[in-house]
N, C-alpha and C positions, 0 to 999 in steps of 0.2 A: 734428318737430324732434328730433333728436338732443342729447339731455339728459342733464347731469354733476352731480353736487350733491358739493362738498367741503365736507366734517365741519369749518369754521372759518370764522369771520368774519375771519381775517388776511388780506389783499390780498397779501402775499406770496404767500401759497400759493393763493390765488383766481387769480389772477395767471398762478403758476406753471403751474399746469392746463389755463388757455385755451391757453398757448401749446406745451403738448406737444401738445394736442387743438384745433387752432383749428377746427375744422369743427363743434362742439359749443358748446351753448350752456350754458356753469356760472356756476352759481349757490353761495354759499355757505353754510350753518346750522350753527347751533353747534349744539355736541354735545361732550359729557364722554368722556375718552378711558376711565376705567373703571380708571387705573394711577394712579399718584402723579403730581401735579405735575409733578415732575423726575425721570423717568426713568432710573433707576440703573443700569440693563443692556441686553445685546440684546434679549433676551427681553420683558422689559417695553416694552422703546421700540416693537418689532415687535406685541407687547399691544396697546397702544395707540393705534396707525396702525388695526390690523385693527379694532376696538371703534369705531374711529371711523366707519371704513367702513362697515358694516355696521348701526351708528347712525341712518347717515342716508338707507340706501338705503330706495329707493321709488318714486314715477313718476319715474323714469331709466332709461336704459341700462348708466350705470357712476356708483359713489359712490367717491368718495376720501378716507383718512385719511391724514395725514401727522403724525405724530410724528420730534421732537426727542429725543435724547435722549443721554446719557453712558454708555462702558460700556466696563470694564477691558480696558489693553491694553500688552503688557509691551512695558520698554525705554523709555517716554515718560515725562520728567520730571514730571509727575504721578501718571503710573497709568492716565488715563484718557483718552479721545479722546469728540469730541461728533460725531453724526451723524446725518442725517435718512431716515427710511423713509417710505415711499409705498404705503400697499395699495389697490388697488381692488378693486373688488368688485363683481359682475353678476348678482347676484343667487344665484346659486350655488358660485361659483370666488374666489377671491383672486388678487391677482398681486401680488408683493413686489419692489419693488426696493428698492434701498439705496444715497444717494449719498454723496460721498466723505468723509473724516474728516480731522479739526484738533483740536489739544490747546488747550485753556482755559489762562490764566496758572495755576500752581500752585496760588496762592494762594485762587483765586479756585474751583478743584474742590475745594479742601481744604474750605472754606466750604459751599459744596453737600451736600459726602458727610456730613460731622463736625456740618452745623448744619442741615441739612434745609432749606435755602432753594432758589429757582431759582439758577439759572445768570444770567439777566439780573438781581435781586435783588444778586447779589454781583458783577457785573460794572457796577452802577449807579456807585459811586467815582470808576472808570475812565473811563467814558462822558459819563457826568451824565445819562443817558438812560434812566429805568426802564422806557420801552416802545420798547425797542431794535426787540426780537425784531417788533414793527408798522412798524417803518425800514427803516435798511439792514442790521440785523442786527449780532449780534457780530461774523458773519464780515466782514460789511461794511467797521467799525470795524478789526478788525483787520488788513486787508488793505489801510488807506487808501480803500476802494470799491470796489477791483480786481474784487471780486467783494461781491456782494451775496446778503441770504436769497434775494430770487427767483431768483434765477440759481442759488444753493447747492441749494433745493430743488428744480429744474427737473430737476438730473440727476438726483434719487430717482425722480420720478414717469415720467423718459423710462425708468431701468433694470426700469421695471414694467411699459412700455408696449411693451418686446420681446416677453414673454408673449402680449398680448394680437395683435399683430400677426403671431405667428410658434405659434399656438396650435394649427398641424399639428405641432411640432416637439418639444412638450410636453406 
């Protein structure tokens, strides 16, 4: 059988993975991304996805890390935009995608960057929900449900799975 292991026990992104790859069987394990909690940049958030991946590959075919994470971006009323990456990993190769980006209330990235908390930590007030990011997410929240983290984080890990499907092209 055709086997996937993503780096989280989040059911979001458990979730997430069966349904870019439903002919695979994934399973979740935790695993430490090896970057800060909250994610300050591309760079780390993309750290981090990879760390993860790579974490927990082993009897599979492909391991998945998905990192969260904030990272400067001019002309938005904070500074910063939150976005989710997707690396998989095959035991030799990565494949990165990156899905799309939304800005955090001000208030609530000022707290982050200036007091070194999470993003859901300081989005708790607003929600009343400190294990958001295990629901339907901030983007959830903020979109009414319109869209939720699985569905937020489905397009990181489909813009990874072009790589993998298209790997004459690359």
């Amino acid at each position: 059988m055709k086997r996937i292991i993503v780096a989280s026990l989040n059911q979001n992104k458990i979730n997430a993975v069966k349904e870019v790859f439903p002919s695979f069987f994934v399973e979740g394990q935790a695993c430490e991304s090896g970057v800060g909690e909250q994610p300050l940049s591309l760079d780390e958030t993309i750290k981090g996805a990879i760390n993860r991946a790579k974490g927990v590959y082993g009897d599979c075919l492909y391991s998945v890390g998905i990192e969260d994470g904030i990272s400067r971006v001019p002309l938005t009323a904070s500074g910063y935009m939150n976005f989710c990456c997707c690396a998989v990993f095959d035991g030799s190769r990565i494949y990165l995608g990156l899905g799309p980006a939304f800005e955090y209330p001000s208030d609530c990235t000022r707290k982050v960057v200036e007091e070194g908390i999470t993003i859901s930590e300081a989005f708790t007030p607003f929600s009343g929900k400190p294990d958001i990011g295990y629901e339907e997410g901030i983007i959830g929240w903020l979109t009414g449900g319109r869209i939720n983290r699985k569905d937020y984080t489905k397009q990181a890990v489909e813009m990874a799975r072009i790589q993998i499907d298209n790997q004459g092209l690359y």
